[in-house]
N, C-alpha and C positions, 0 to 999 in steps of 0.2 A: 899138734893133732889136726888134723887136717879134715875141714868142714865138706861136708859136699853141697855142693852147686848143684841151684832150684834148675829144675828141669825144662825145655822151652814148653807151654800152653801151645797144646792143639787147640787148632782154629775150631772157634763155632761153626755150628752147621744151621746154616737158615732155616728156620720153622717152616718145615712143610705145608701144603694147603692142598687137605683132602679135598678133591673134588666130589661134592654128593650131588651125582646123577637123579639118584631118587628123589630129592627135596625139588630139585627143578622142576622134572615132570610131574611131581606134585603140584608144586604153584603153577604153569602150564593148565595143568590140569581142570585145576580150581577155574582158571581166568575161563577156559572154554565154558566149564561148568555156568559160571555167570552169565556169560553173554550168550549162551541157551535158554538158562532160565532167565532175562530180562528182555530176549528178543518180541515176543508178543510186545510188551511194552516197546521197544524199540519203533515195530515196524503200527503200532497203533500213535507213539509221539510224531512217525512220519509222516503219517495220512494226517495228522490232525496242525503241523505244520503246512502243508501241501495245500488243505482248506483254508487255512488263515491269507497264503500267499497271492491262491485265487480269490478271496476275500476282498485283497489287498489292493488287488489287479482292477478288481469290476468296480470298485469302491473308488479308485484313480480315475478310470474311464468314466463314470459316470458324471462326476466331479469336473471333468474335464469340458465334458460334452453339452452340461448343465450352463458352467461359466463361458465357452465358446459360445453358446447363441445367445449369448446379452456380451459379445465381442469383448470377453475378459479373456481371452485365454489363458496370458500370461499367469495370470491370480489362480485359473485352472492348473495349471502346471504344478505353483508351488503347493498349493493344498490338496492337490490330488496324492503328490509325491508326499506329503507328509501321512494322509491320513493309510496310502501304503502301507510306509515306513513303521509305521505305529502298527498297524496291525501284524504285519509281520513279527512287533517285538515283542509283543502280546501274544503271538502264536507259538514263538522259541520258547516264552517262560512257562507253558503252558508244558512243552513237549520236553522241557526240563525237570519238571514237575513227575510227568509220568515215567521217564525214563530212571528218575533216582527218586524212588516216593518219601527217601528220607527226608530230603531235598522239602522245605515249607515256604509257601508263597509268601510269606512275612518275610522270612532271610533273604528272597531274593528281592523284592522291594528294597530292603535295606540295602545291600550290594550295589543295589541299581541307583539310590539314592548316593550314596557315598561315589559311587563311580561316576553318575552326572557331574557333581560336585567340580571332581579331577577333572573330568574334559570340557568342562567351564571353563577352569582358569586355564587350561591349555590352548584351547581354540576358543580365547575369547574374541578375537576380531570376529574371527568367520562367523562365529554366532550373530555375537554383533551387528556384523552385515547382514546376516539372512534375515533377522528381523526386523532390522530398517527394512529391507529388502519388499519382507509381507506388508509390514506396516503403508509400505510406499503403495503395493498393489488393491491394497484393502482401500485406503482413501483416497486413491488416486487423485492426485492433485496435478498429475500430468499425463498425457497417454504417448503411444507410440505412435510416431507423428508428428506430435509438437514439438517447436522450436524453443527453445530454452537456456537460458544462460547461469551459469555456475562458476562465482569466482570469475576466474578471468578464459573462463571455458565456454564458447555458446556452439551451439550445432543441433541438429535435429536427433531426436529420441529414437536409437532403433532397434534397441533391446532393453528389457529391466530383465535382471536374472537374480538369481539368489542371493549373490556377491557382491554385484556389481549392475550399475548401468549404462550401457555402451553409447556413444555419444561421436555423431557422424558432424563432423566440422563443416562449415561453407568450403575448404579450401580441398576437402578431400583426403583427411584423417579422421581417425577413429581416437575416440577417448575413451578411456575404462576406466571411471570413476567411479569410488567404494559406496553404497547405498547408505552407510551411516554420515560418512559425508554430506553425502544428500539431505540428509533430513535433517539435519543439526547447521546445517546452513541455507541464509536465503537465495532462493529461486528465482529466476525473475523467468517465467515463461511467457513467452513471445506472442505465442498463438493460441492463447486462451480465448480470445474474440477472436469474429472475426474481422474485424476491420482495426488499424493502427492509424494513429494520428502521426503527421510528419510536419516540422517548421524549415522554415529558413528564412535569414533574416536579409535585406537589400535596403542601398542605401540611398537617401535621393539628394538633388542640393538643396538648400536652402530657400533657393528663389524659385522653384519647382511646386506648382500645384499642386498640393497634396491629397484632395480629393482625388484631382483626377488623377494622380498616379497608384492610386488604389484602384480607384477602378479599372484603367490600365490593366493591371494586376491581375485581379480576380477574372477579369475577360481571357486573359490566356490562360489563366491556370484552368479554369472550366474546359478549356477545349483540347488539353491535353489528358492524351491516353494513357488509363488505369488512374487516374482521378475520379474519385465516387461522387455522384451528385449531391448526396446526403449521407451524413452530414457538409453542408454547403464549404468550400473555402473561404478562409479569411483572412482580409489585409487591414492590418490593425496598425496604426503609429506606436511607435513601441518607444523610442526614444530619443533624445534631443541631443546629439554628440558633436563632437567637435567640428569634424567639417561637412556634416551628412544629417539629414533626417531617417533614423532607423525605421523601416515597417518590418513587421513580422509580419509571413506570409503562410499560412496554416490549411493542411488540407488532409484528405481523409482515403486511403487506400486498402488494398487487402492487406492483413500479417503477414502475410511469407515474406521471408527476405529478400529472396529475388521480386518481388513481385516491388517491394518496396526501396531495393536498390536500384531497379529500373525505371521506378516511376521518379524518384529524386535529380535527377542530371535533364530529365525531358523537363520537367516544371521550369528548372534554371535556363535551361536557354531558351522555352518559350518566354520568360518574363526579361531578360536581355533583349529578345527580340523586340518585343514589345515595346520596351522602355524606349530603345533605339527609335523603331521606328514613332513612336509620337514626341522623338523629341524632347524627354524629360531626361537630366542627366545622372549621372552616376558616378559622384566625385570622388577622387585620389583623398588620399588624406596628405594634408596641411599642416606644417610646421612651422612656425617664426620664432629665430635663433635671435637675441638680443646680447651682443657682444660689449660687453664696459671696460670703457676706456680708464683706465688707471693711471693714465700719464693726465689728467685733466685735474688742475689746482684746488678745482671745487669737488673734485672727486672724496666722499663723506660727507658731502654737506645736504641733508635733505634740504629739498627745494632749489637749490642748485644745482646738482652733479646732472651733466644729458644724458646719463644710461648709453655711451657709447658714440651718440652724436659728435662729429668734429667740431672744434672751438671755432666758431667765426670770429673773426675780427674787424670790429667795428672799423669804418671808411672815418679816416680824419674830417670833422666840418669844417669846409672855405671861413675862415675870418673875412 
């Protein structure tokens, strides 16, 4: 008997996808519908944006203008730009508020709280910095101007910014060092006074009047230029070394470095001149090498051995 043979399966046919025109221009519709009726709101969230911005604006300038005539500008910059910033953020949550009145200033504090949070740990350097940054301009402990040294960094101050503080070398580079840096490390600022104390120490001989080589001293350092009268110079015996009597010689100039790089090399050759001329000397330093003889039979024996001396030998006496 003879079975018959299953038939081949016509191919599916892919599920159609009615297009409904009508449901689009309905949602279309709807979207127009809203943004008609929440336009008032719209263009009253924008006016009241627009006042917060000029707000923001006059609120900078003023801030600005306030801390420029007590010569802060800098400190004006960054609080001006802050108190802005702030009002402008103050004005969006505001015109957020009107534009979606579901929308409650409670949820977006919260928002605003949980999203500081996130761009905390994001940009914490830059934060960071900007704080250091204020903190630096609020107590200023140094201005733009001042020479100051950092680490192994010194040069003159010629910006503080929000980030960073730029930092112009003797040599004619620029540093941009981070503002938390700055603050969590010490400072040594140059030109806080204005006058810098400088030493250098010369040496004299021993057989050399010591009085009068100080006065010597003090006589040219008075008469060389960009030495201050007062506080007065001074030549102090400083200490008793091997082949020289040490004085320190101390004297008082303006801070600036050049001021104080220039005055350093005149003081020194006026006090060689000096010295030169009255005749008081200025000795080499002195070594004496004592060389032991080890071929000497007394050689170990304290109170015997000459420390290098050649063995004389005694002259036979005439019988």
């Amino acid at each position: 008997m003879l079975v018959p043979t299953s038939l081949p399966r016509q191919a599916e046919k892919p599920p159609q996808i009615d297009a409904d025109y009508d449901a689009a221009i309905q949602q279309v519709d709807s979207w127009v519908d809203g943004t008609i009726h929440l336009l008032p709101n719209i263009l009253v969230a924008l006016v009241l944006l627009i006042i917060f911005v000029l707000l923001g604006t006059l609120c900078r300038f003023l801030v600005l203008r306030q801390l420029t005539r007590r010569e802060r500008s800098n400190l004006g910059e960054v609080l001006g730009g802050l108190f802005k910033w702030g009002l402008i953020l103050i004005g969006f949550l505001l015109s957020a508020t009107i534009v979606m009145p579901s929308l409650k200033p409670g949820d977006l504090v919260a928002g605003l709280g949980v999203g500081s949070v996130a761009i905390g740990f994001a940009f914490k350097d830059i934060l960071q910095n900007w704080l250091a940054g204020l903190l630096i301009l609020v107590r200023q402990p140094f201005e733009i101007g001042d020479q100051i040294r950092v680490n192994d960094f010194e040069g003159t101050v010629s910006r503080i910014e929000t980030r960073a503080t730029l930092l112009d070398t003797y040599d004619g580079q620029r540093v941009v060092i981070p503002n938390s840096e700055i603050y969590t490390t010490a400072v040594t600022v140059k030109t806080a006074h204005a006058h810098r104390r400088s030493d250098f120490e010369v040496g004299i001989g021993y057989g050399d009047n010591l009085d009068e080589a100080c006065e010597v001293i003090l006589k040219a350092v008075r008469e060389v230029e960009g030495v201050l009268p007062e506080p007065a110079p001074e030549a102090l015996p400083w200490s008793l070394d091997a082949s020289w009597v040490t004085i320190q010689v101390r004297w008082w100039s303006s801070s600036v470095q050049s001021d104080v790089t220039h005055t350093r090399p005149k003081v020194i050759r006026a006090i060689k001149i000096a010295l030169d001329t009255a005749g008081i000397d200025m000795p080499f330093e002195t070594q004496v090498h004592l060389f032991h003889d080890q071929t000497d039979d007394d050689d170990g024996r304290p109170g015997q051995a000459r420390e290098g001396w050649p063995v004389t030998k005694k002259k036979a006496e005439p019988e």
